[in-house]
C-alpha positions as CSV (number, residue, x, y, z in Angstrom):
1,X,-15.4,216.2,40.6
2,X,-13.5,213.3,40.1
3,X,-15.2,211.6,43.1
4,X,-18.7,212.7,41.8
5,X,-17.7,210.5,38.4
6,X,-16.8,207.5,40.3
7,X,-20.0,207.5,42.8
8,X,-21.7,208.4,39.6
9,X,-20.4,205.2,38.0
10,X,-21.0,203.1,40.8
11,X,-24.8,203.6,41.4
12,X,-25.2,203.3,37.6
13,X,-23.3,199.6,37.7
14,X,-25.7,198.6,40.8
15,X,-28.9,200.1,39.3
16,X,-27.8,197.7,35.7
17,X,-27.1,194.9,37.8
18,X,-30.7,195.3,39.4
19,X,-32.7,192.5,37.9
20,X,-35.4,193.3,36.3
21,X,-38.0,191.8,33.9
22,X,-39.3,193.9,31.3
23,X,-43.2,192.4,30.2
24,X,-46.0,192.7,27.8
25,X,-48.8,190.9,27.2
26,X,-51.6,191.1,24.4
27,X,-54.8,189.0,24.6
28,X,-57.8,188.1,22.6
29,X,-60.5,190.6,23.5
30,X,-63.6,188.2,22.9
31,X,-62.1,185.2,25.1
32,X,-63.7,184.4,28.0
33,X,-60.6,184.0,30.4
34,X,-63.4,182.8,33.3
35,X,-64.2,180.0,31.9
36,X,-60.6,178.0,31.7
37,X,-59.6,176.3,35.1
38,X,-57.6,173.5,33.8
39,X,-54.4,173.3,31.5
40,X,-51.9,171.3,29.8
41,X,-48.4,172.0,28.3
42,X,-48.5,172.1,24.5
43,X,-45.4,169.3,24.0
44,X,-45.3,170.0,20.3
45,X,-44.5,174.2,20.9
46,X,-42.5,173.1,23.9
47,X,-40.4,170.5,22.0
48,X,-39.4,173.4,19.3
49,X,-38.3,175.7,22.0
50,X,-34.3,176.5,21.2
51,X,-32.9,175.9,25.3
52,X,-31.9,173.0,27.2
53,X,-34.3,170.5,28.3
54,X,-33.0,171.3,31.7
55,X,-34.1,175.3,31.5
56,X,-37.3,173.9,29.7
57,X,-37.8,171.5,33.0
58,X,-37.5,174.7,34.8
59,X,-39.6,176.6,33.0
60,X,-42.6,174.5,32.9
61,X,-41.8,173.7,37.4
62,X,-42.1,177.7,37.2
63,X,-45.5,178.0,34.9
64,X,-47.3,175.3,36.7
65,X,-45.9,176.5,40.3
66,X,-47.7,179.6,39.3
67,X,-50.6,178.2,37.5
68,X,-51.4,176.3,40.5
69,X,-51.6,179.5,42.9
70,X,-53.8,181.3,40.4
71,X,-56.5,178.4,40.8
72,X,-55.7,176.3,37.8
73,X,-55.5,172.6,37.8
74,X,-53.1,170.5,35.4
75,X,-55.5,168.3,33.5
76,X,-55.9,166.0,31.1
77,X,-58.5,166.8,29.7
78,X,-57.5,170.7,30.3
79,X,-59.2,173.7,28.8
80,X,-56.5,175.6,27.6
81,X,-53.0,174.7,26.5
82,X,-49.7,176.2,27.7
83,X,-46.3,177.1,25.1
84,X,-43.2,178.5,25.2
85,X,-40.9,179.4,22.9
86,X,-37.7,181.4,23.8
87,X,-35.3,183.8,22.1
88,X,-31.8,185.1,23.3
89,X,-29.4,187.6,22.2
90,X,-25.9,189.0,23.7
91,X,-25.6,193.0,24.7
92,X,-22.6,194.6,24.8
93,X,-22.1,197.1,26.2
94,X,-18.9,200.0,26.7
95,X,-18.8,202.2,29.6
96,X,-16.2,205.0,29.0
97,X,-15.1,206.2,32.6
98,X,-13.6,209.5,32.4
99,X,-12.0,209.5,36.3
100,X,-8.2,208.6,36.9
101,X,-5.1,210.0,38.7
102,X,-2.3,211.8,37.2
103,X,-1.5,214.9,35.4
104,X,-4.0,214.6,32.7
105,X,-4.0,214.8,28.9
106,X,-0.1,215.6,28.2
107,X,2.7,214.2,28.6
108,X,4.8,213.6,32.1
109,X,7.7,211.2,33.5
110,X,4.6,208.4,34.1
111,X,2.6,208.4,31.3
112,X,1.4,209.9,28.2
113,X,-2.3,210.3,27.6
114,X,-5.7,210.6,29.2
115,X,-6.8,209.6,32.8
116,X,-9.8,207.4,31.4
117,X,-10.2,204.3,30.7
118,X,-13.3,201.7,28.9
119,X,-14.4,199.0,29.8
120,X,-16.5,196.0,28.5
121,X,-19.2,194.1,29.6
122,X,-21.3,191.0,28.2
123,X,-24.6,189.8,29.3
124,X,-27.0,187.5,27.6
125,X,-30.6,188.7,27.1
126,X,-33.0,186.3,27.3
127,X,-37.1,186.7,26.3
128,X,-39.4,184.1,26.9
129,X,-43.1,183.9,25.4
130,X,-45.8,181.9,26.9
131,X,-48.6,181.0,25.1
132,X,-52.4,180.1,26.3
133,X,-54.2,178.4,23.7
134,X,-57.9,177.5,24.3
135,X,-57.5,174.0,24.1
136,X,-60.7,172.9,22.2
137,X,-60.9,176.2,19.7
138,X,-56.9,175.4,18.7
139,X,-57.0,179.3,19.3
140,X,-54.1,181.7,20.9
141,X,-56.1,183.7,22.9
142,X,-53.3,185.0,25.9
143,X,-49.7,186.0,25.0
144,X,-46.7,187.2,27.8
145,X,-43.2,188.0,27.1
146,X,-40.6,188.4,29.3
147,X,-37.6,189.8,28.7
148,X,-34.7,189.9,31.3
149,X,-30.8,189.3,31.6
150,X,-30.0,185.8,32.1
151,X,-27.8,184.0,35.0
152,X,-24.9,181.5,34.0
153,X,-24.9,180.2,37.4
154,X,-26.8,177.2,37.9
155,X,-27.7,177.6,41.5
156,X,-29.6,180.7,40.7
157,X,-31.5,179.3,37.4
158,X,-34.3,177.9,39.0
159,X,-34.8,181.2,40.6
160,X,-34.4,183.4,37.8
161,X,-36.9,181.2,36.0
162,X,-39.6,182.0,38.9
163,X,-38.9,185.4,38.4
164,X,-39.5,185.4,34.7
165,X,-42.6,183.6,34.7
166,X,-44.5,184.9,37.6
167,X,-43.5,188.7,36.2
168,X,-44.9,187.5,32.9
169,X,-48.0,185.4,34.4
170,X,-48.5,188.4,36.6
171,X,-50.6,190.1,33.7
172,X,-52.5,187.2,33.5
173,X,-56.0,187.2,33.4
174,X,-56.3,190.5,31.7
175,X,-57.6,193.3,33.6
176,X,-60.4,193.6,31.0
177,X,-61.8,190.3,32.1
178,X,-61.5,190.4,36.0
């Protein structure tokens, strides 16, 4: 039994560690999403986004990266403008492993107590937004979130970025409008 807990334990820490993007995505149902081939990035929404301009600059690589295999052009004269804004938050979470060695609950010459122990782990959630805005109606009319565990190493940010955004930009157009 005491091995079942432990494989038990294992597949559940490899199957959390998994990354995954969680995404929804909610639209304006009278927009024409044929009809916009170009973009821009909306600076102002950009600028008030609360990360570092580095994760911004990857962000915005990731978006346009994307855009571009979709058929969009960056413009300057576009016909719908992209946002972002961002929000993070830190889970915690406490994993109480019920497997160990020894006599069990009682005492005995080596210890007194349980054969269990917790433990602990951190990882910050982050959930970014994008926002399509038909550039000349100053109108949202596309919204994707994201939401997926973050990765402090900076090797890896770029590619956690790509990840966010095409799994968001995935649902993009709607299906009501292909």
């Amino acid at each position: 039994m005491k091995i079942f807990s432990l494989l038990s334990l294992i597949l559940i820490i490899t199957l959390s560690s998994c990354t995954t993007v969680r995404v929804a995505s909610d639209y304006d149902k009278k927009a024409n999403f044929n009809t916009y081939r170009s973009f821009a990035f909306y600076k102002p929404g950009i600028d008030k986004a609360d990360i570092s301009d580095l994760d911004k600059k990857r962000i915005l690589r990731a978006i346009e990266a994307d855009m571009a295999t979709k058929g969009f052009s960056k413009s300057d004269n576009p016909d719908m403008l992209v946002s972002i804004f961002t929000k993070t938050k830190e889970n915690i979470n406490i994993y109480q492993n019920n497997f160990g060695w020894g006599y069990g609950w009682g005492w005995n010459p080596w210890f007194w107590g349980g054969n269990n122990f917790n433990s602990v782990s951190r990882v910050t959630e982050g959930t970014l937004y994008i926002d399509l805005i038909d550039a000349s109606k100053k109108e949202l009319v596309w919204q994707g979130m994201g939401t997926s565990a973050l990765t402090k190493d900076v090797n890896r940010k770029q590619e956690k970025m790509n990840e966010i955004v095409t799994a968001i930009l995935k649902e993009y157009p709607p299906l009501a409008n292909n």
